[in-house]
PyMOL commands that place a pseudoatom at each C-alpha (Angstrom):
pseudoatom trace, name=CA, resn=UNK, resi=1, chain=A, elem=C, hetatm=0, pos=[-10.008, 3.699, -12.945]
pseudoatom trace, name=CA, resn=UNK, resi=2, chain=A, elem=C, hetatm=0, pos=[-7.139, 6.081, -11.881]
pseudoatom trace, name=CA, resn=UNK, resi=3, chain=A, elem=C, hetatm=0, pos=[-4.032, 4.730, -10.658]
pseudoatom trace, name=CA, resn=UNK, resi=4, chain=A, elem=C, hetatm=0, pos=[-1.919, 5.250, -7.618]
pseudoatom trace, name=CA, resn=UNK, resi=5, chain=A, elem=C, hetatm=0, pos=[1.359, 6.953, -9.161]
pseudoatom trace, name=CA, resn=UNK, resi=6, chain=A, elem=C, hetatm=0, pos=[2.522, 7.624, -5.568]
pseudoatom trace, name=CA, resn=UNK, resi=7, chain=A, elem=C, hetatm=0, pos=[2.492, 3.840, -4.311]
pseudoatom trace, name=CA, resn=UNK, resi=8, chain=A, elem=C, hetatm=0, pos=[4.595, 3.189, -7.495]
pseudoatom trace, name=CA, resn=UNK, resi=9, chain=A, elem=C, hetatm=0, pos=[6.730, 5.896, -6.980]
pseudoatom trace, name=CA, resn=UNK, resi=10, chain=A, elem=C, hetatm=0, pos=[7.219, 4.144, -3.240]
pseudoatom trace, name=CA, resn=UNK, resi=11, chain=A, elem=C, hetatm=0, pos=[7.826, 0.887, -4.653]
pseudoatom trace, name=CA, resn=UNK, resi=12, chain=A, elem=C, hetatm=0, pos=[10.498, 2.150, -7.128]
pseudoatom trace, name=CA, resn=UNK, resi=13, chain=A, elem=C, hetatm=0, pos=[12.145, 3.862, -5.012]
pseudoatom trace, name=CA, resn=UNK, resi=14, chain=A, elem=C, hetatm=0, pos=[12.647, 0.568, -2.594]
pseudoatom trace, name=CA, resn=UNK, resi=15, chain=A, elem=C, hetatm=0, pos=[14.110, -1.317, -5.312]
pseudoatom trace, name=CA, resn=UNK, resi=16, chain=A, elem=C, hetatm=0, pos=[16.663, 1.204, -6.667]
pseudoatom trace, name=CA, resn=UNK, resi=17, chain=A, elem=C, hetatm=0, pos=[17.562, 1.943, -2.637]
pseudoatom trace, name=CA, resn=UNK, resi=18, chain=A, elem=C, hetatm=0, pos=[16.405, 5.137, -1.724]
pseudoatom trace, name=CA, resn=UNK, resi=19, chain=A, elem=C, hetatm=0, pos=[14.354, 7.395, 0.401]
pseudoatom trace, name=CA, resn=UNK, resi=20, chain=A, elem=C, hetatm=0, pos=[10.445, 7.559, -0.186]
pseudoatom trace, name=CA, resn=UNK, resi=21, chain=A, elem=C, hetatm=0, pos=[9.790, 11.185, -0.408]
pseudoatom trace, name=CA, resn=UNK, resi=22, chain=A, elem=C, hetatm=0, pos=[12.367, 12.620, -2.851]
pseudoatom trace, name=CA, resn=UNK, resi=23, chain=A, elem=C, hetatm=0, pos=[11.251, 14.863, -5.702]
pseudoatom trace, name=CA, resn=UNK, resi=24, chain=A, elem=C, hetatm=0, pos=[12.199, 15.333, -9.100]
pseudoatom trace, name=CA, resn=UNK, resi=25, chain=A, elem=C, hetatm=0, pos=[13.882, 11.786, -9.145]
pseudoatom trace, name=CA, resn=UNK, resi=26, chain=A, elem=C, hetatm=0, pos=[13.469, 9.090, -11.999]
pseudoatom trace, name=CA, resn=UNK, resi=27, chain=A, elem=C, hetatm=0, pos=[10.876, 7.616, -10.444]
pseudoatom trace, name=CA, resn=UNK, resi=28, chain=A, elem=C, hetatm=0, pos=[8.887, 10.865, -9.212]
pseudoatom trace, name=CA, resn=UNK, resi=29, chain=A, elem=C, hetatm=0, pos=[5.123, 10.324, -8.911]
pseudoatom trace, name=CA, resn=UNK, resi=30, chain=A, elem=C, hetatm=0, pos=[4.748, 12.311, -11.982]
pseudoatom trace, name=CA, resn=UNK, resi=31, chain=A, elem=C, hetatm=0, pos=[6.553, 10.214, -14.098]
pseudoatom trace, name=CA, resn=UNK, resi=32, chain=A, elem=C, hetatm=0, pos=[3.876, 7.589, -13.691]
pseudoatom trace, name=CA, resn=UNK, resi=33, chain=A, elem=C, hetatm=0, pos=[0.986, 10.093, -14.204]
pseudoatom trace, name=CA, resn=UNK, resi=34, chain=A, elem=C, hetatm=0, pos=[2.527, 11.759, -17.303]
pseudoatom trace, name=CA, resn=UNK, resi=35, chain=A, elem=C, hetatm=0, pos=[3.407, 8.847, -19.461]
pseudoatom trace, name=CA, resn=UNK, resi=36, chain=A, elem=C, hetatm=0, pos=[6.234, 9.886, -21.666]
pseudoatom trace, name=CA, resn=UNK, resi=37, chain=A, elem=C, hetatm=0, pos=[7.687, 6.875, -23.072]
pseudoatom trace, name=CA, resn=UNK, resi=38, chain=A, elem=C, hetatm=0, pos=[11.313, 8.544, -22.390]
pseudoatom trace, name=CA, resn=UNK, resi=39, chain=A, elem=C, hetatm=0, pos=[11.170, 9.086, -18.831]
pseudoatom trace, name=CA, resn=UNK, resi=40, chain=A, elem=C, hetatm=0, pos=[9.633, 6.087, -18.500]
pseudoatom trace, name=CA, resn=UNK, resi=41, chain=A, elem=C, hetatm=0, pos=[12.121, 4.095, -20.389]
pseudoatom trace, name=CA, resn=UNK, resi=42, chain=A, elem=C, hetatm=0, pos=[14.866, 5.832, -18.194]
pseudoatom trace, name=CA, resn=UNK, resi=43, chain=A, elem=C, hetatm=0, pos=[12.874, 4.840, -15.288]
pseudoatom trace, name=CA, resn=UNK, resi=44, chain=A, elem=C, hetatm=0, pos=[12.801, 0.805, -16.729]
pseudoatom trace, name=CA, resn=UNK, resi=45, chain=A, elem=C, hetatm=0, pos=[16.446, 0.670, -17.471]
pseudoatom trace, name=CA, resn=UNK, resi=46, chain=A, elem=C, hetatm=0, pos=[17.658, 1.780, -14.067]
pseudoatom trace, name=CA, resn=UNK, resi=47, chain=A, elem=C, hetatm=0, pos=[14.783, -0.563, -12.682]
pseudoatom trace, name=CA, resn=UNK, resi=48, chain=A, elem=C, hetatm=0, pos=[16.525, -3.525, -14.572]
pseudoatom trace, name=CA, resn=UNK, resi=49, chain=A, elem=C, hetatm=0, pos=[19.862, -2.668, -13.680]
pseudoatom trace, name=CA, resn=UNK, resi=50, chain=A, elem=C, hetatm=0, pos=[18.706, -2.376, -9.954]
pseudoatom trace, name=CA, resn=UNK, resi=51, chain=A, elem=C, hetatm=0, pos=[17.085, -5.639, -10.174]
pseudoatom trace, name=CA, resn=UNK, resi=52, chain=A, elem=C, hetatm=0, pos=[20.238, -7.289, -11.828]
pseudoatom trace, name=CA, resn=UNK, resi=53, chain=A, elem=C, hetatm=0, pos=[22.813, -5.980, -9.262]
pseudoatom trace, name=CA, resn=UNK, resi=54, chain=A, elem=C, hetatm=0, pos=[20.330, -6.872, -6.239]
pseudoatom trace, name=CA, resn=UNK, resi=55, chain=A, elem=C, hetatm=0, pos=[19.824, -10.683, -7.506]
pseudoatom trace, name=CA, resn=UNK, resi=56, chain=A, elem=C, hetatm=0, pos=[23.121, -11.125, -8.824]
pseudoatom trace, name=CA, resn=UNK, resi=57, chain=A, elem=C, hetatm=0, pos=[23.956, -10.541, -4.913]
pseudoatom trace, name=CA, resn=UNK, resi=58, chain=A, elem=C, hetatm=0, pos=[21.990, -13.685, -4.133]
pseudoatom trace, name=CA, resn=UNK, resi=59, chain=A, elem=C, hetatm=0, pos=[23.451, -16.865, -4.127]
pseudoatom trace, name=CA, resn=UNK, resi=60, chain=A, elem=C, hetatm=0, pos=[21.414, -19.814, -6.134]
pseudoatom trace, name=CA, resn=UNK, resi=61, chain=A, elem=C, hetatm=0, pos=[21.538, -23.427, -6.451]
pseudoatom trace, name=CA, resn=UNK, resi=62, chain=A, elem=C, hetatm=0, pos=[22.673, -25.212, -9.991]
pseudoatom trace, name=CA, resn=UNK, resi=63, chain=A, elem=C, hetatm=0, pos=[19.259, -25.850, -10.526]
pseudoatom trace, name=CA, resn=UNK, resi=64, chain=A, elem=C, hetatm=0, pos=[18.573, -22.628, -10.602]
pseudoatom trace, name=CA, resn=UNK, resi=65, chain=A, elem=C, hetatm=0, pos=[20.671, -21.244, -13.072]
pseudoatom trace, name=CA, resn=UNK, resi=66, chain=A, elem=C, hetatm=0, pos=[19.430, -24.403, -16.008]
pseudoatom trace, name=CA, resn=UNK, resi=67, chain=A, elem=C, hetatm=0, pos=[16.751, -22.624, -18.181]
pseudoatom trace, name=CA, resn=UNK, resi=68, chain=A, elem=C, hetatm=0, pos=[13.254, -22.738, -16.519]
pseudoatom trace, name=CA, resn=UNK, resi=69, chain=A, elem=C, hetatm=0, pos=[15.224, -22.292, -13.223]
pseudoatom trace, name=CA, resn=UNK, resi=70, chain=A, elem=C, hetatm=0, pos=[14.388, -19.356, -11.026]
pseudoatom trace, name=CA, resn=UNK, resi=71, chain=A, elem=C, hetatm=0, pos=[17.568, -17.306, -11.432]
pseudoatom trace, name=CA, resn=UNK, resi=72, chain=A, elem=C, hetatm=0, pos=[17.359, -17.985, -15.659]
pseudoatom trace, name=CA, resn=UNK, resi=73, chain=A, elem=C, hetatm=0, pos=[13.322, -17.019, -15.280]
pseudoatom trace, name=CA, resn=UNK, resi=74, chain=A, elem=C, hetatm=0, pos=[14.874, -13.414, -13.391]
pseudoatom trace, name=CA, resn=UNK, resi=75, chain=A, elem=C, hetatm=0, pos=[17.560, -12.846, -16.173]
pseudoatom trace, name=CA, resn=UNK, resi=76, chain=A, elem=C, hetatm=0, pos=[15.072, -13.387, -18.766]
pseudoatom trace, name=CA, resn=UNK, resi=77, chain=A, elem=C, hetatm=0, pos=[12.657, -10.901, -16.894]
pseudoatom trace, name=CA, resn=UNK, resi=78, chain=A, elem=C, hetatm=0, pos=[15.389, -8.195, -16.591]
pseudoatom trace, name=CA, resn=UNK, resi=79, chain=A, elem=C, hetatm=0, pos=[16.448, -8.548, -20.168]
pseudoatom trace, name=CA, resn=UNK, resi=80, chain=A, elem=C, hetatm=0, pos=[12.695, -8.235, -21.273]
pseudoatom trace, name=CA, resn=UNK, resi=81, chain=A, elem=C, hetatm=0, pos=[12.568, -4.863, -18.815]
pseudoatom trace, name=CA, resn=UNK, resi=82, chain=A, elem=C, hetatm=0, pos=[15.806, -3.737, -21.198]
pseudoatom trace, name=CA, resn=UNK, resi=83, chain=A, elem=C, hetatm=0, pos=[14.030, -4.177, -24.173]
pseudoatom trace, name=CA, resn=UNK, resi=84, chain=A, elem=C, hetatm=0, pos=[10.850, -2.332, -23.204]
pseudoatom trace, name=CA, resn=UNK, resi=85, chain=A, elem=C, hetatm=0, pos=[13.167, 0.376, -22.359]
pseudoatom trace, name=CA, resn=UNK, resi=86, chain=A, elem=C, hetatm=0, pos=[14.898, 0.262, -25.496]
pseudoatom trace, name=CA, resn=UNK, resi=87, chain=A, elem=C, hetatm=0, pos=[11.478, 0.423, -27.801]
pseudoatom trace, name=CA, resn=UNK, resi=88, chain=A, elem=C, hetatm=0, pos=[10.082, 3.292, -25.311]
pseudoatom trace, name=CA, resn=UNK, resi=89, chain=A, elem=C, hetatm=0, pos=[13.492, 5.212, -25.637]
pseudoatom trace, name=CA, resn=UNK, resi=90, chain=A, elem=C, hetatm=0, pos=[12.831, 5.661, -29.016]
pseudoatom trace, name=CA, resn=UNK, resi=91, chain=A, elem=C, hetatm=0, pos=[9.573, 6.682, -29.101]
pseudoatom trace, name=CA, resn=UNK, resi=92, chain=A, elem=C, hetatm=0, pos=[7.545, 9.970, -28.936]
pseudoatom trace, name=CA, resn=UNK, resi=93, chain=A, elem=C, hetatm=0, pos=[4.147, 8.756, -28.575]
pseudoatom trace, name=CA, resn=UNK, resi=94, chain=A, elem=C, hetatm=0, pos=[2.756, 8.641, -24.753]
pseudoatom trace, name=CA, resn=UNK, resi=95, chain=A, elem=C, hetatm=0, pos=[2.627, 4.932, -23.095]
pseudoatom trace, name=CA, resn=UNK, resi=96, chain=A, elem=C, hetatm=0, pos=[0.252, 2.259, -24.683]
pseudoatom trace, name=CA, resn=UNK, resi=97, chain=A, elem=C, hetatm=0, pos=[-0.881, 0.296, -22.290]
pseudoatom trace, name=CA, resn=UNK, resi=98, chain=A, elem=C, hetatm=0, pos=[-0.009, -2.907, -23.769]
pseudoatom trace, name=CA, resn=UNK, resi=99, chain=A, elem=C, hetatm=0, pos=[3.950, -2.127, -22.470]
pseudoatom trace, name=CA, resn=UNK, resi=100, chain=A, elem=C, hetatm=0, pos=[2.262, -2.079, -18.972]
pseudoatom trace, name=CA, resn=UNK, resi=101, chain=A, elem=C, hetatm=0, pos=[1.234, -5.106, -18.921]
pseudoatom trace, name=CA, resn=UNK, resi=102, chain=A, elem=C, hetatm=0, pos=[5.155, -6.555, -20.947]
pseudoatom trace, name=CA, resn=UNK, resi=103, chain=A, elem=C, hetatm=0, pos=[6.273, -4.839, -17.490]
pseudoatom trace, name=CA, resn=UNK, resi=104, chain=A, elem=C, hetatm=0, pos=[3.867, -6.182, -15.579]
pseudoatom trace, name=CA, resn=UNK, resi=105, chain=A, elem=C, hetatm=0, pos=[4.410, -9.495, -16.460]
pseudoatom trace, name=CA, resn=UNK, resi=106, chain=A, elem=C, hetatm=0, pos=[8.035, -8.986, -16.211]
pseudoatom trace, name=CA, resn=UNK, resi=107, chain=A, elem=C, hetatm=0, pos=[7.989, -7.465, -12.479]
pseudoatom trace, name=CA, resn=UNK, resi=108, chain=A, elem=C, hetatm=0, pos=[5.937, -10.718, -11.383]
pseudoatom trace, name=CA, resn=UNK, resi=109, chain=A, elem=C, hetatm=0, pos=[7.764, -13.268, -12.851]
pseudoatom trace, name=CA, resn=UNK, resi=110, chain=A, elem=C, hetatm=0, pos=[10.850, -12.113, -10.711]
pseudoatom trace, name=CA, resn=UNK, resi=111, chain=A, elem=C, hetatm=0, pos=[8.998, -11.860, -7.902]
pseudoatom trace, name=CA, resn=UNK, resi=112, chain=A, elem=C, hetatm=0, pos=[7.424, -15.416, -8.155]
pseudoatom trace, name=CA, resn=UNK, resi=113, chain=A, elem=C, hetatm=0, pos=[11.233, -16.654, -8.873]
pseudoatom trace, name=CA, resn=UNK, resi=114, chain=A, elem=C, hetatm=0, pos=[12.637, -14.937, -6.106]
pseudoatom trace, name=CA, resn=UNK, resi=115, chain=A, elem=C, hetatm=0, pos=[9.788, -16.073, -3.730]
pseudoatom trace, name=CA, resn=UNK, resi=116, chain=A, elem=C, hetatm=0, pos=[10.254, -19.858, -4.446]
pseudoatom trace, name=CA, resn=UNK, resi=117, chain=A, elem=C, hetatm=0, pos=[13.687, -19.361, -3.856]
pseudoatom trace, name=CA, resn=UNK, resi=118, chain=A, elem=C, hetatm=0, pos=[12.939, -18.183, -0.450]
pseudoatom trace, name=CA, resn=UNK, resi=119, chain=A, elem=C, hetatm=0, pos=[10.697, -20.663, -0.140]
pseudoatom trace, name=CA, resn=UNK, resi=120, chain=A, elem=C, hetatm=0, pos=[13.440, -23.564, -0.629]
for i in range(1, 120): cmd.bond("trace and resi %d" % i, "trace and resi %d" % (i + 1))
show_as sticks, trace
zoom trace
């Protein structure tokens, strides 16, 4: 089944704040339909540092912050996203799709923390 490397190339440009549209960025289309573990790695780490400063913006409860919380559950994600980055970095072999699914994983659980935040 191919993929849609231009709706991911939308949605990472949302989270790291800018235009849809640009070219030649981190998170160009082609990134996503190449798979070189170094762009994509690049493309990770300024993911997770985009996610950090956005949430660390947010205010959450004490609760949140105890392990298990939401906002621990995030920071555990984002740190997860850094280490992906840091095995791809190193690497000259394209993607395995196993990291895909590490990333995956990682992009959902902050989105289910974040949402039942909201949802408070």
């Amino acid at each position: 089944m191919a993929f849609d490397a231009t709706s991911i190339e939308y949605a990472f440009a949302k989270l790291l704040g800018n235009d849809i549209g640009a070219r030649g960025t981190v998170y160009d289309a082609d990134i996503f339909r190449a798979g070189r573990e170094k762009d994509l790695a690049r493309l990770l780490g300024e993911a997770a540092d985009a996610l950090e400063a956005r949430v660390n913006r947010l205010t959450f409860p004490e609760p949140a912050m105890l392990a298990g919380g939401s906002k621990a559950r995030i920071d555990v994600a984002v740190a997860r996203l850094r280490r992906i980055a840091g095995v791809l970095s190193t690497s000259t072999k394209v993607a395995a799709v196993g990291y895909s699914w590490e990333v995956i994983g990682c992009l959902v659980s902050t989105i289910a923390a974040l949402l039942e935040e909201m949802e408070r």
